[in-house]
C-alpha positions in Angstrom: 0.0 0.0 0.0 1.9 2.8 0.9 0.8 6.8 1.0 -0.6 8.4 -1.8 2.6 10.8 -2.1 5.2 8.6 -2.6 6.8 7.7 -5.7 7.4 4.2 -6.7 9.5 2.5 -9.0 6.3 1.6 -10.6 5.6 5.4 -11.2 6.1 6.8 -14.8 6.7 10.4 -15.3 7.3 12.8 -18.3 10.4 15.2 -19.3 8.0 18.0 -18.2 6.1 17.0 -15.6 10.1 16.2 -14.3 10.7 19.9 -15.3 7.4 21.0 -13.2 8.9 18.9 -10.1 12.2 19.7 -10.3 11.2 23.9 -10.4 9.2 23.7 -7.4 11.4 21.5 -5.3 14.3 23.8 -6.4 12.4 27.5 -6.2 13.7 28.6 -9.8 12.4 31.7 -10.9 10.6 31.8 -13.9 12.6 31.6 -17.6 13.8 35.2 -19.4 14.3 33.1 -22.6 12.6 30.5 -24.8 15.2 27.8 -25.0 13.3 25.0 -27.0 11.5 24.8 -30.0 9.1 22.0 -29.1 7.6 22.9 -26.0 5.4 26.0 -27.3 2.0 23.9 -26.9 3.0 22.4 -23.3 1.6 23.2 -19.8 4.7 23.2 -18.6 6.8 25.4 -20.9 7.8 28.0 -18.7 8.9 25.4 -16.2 11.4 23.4 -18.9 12.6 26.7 -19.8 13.5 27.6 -15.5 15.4 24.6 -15.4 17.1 24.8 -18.7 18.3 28.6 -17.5 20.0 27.2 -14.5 21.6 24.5 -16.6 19.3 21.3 -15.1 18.6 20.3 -18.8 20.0 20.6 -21.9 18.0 19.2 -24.7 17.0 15.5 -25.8 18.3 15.8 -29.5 22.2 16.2 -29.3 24.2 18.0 -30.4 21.8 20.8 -31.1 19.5 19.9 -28.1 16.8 22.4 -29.5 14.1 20.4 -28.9 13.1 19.3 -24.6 11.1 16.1 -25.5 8.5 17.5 -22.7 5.8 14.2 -23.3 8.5 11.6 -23.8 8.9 9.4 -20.7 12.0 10.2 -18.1 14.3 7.8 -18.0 16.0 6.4 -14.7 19.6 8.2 -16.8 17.8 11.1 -18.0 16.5 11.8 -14.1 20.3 11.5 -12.9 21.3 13.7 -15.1 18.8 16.5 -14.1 19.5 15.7 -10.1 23.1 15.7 -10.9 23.0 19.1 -12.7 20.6 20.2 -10.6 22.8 19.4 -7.1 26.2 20.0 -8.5 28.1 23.2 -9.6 
């Protein structure tokens, strides 16, 4: 069973709804620039574009990284990556 606001392993989660955690959690201000080119559409642009500002994300098509990938599915890397970049200088 287990509370209602836990995470599980079980528990899937999008590139933006990631984006939307990780800017809350981390009180980032919101974005000065558009940093994506696919995120227009998405509830959560403003808060991929806050974490791509502070350097939490940079892009899911290398090398030019211009698009976020906001309704593709995090992966266990792509979420180390963020808390990584997130935690570290």
């Amino acid at each position: 069973m287990g509370s209602p606001r836990v995470s599980t392993t079980s528990t899937t989660q999008t590139r933006g709804q990631a984006a939307a955690f990780l800017r809350r959690v981390l009180t980032i201000p919101s974005a000065e620039a558009d940093h994506f080119t696919d995120e227009n559409d998405s509830v959560f642009e403003d808060d991929i574009n806050s974490i791509a500002e502070e350097g939490i994300s940079i892009g899911c098509n290398p090398p030019d990284n211009a698009h976020f990938c906001p309704d593709d599915l995090l992966t266990r890397g792509q979420a180390a990556a963020f808390i990584r970049r997130a935690l570290l200088p």
